[in-house]
N, C-alpha and C positions, 0 to 999 in steps of 0.2 A: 706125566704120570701114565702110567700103563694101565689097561685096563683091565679088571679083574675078571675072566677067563667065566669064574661062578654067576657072576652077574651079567652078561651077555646072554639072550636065548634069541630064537627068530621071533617071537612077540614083542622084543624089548630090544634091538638093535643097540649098537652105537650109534649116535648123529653122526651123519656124512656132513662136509663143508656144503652140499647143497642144501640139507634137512636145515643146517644155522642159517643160510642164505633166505630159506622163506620166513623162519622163524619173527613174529612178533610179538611188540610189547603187549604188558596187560592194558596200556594206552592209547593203545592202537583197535579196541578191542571196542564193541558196542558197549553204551556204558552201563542198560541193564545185564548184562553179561560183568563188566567189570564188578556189578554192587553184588552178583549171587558171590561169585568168587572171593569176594575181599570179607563176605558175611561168613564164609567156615561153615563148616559143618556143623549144626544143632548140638546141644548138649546128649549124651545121654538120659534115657529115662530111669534109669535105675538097676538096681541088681533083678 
């Protein structure tokens, strides 16, 4: 797949095969680190 041109900027690269090369799992990951992450983001409070 090609990559769409609109969504590329210099904040938001493409991954390079080296950026997937460091890349690890959410397993690999400290595990309070794993439990914020797997928790989401709080509900909203309202209108």
């Amino acid at each position: 797949m090609k990559p769409d041109p609109e969504r590329i900027d210099d904040e938001a690269p493409e991954w390079t095969a080296q950026m997937n090369a460091q890349a690890i799992t959410l397993k690999e990951l400290p595990t309070t680190l794993q439990a914020k992450l797997k928790a989401g983001r709080p509900p909203a409070k309202g209108p």
